[in-house]
PAZABA-105524 format. One record per residue (C-alpha): x, z, y. Coordinates in steps of 0.05 Angstrom, whole numbers, plus 5000, padded with zeros to 4 digits. Example, Ala and Ser with C-alpha at 12.3 -4.5 7.8 and 13.67 -1.06 7.14 Angstrom:
BEGIN
524651564910 527351434979 
END
This chain:
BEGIN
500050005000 502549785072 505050305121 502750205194 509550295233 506950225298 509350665354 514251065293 521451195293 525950805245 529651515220 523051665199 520251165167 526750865133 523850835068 519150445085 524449835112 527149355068 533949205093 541148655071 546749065072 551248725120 546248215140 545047485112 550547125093 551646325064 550946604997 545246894981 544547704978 539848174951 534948514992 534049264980 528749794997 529550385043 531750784984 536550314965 533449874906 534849314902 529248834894 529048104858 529547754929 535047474958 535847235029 542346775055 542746345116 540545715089 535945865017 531646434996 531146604920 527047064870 529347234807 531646524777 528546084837 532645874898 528645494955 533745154986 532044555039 528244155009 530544334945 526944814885 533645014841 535045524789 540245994791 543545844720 543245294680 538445164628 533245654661 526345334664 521645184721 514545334709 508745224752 502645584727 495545454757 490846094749 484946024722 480645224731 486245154782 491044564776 497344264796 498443694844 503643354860 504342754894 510842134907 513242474846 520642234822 523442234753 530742184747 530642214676 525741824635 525342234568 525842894604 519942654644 516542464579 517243114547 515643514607 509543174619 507843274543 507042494538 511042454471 515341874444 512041164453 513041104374 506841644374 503441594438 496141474431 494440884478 490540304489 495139914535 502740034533 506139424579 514039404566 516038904610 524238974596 529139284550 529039294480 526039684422 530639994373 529740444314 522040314316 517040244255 510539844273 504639864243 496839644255 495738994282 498538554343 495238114389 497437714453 504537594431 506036864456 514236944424 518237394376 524637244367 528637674307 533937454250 529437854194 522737934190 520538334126 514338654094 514139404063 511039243999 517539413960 514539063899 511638453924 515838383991 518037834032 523437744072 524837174136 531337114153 532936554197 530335924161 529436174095 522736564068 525437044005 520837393952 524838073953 521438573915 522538893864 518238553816 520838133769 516537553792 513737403859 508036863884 509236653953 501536413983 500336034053 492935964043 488835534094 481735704116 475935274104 478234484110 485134764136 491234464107 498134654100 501934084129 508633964110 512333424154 518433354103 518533774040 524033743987 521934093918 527334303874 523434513818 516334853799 510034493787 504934253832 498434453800 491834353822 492033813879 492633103877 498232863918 497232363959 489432433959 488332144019 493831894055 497931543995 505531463998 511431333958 514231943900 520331853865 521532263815 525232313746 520232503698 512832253713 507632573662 500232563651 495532803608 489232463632 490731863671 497131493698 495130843738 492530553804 487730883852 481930523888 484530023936 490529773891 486829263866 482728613874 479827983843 481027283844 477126653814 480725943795 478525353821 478424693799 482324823732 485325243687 491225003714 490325103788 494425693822 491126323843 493526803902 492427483899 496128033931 495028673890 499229093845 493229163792 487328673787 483028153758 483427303753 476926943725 479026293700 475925653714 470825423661 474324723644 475124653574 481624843532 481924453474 483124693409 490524893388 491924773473 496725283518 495225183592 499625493644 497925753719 501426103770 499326773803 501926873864 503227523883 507927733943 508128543913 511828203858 519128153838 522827923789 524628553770 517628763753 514328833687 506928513686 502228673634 495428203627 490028213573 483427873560 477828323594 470327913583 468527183586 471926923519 469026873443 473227353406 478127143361 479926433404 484526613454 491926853455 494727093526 502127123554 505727253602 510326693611 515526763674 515427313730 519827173797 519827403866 513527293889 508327083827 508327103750 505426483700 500426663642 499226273590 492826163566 492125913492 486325643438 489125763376 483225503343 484624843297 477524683292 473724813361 475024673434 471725183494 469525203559 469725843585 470626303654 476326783611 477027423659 484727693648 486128463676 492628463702 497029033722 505128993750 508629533731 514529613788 522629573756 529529603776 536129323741 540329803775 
END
């Protein structure tokens, strides 16, 4: 409780004065009571402090190092502070209670420089335009993948590993320029709709091994059986002309064919148009550009007129 000193003498009320022995100084000195005890203030010339506080300037300091600042609200109340300056980031983190980004809980973190180190990801990304690493990997030990640089590596621990890229819908996985070393293909035609050229060492089928729609076409004789024919397919059909072909007879004609070389094989049978058992069919001559049949009656007894329709197919060779 205060003591009114008013109109009192100081040798009387001495106890009641807090005094500096000596007076302030630049350092700091304790300020005792009129009985001598000293109290937890201290008073120099240019900073005031109590207990581990010294107000200094414009400066809030402790006395030792490693002491802690606190400033504790009563009560509802709270703490403002305003054109607030963090020397250090992590220490302003922490003393904010913010946490490690790693663990923060937040619906928009913007890092706009730097680099992350050390990190583990997890959840789902969205709004990333580039990301630019040697390695990517996944955390499925037994099933995992790794990307590094241009090369996509099954390395689990699993003794065998499928590697999917699985299109939605009518997506499709389009390959520009693909070089399989080994595996099968399975399930897919190749070449389905935009045919092109394979090469390959082995060609097997257990179904069908030919030419698709659109490799093919038809062509009718005129005049003779002699007379030429043009057509300009790799598998197809020529109808003869319906002049007779005497009996014990081999006529000749040339089918011209520019898909032809005379490296190729060409295989031609009888398809419809001819009384079984009459005719005999060869192939005579291929060259660059056409192949001859021959088209015989090896009756001895009867001569025919008939449209003979011969299938055709050129199988494609090399000598080298």
């Amino acid at each position: 409780m205060s003591t009114n000193l008013t109109n009192q003498k100081i040798k009387d009320t001495f106890d009641q004065l807090l005094h500096i022995d000596g007076g302030p100084e630049a350092a700091a000195k304790h300020v005792y009571s009129g009985t001598g005890v000293q109290t937890a203030l201290r008073v120099g010339t240019d900073r005031i402090g109590v207990g581990a506080i010294v107000i200094g300037g414009n400066f809030i300091t402790t006395s030792a190092p490693g002491e802690d600042i606190v400033l504790l609200p009563a009560g509802d109340g709270a703490l403002f502070l305003s054109n607030v300056v963090f020397t250090d980031v992590s220490e302003a983190r922490a003393a904010l209670l913010l946490g490690n980004l790693s663990v923060q809980n937040s619906n928009n973190v913007s890092i706009t420089g730097g680099s992350i180190s050390g990190v583990v990801f997890t959840g789902s990304f969205t709004g990333i335009t580039l990301i630019e690493s040697q390695s990517f990997q996944t955390v499925n030990g037994g099933n995992g993948l790794n990307l590094e640089n241009t090369s996509l590596v099954a390395e689990g621990v699993s003794a065998d590993i499928d590697i999917s890229i699985t299109p939605k819908g009518t997506g499709e996985v389009n390959i520009t320029k693909a070089d399989i070393d080994g595996g099968a293909i399975d399930g897919t035609v190749i070449g389905g709709s935009t045919p092109a050229a394979m090469t390959g060492t082995v060609v097997r089928s257990t179904s069908t091994l030919g030419y698709t729609t659109g490799a093919g076409g038809t062509v009718t004789q005129l005049t003779s059986k002699a007379t030429p024919v043009t057509i300009n397919k790799l598998s197809g059909r020529v109808t003869t002309h319906n002049a007779e072909l005497a009996r014990d007879t081999t006529v000749n004609f040339v089918v011209n064919n520019s898909l032809v070389t005379e490296d190729d094989v060409v295989i031609a049978c009888v398809h419809s148009g001819a009384t079984l058992g009459v005719y005999e069919l060869d192939v005579d001559a291929v060259a660059n550009g056409s192949f001859t049949l021959a088209l015989r009656n090896h009756q001895a007894s009867s001569d025919y007129s008939e449209a003979v329709a011969i299938n055709f197919v050129v199988i494609k060779g090399a000598m080298a």
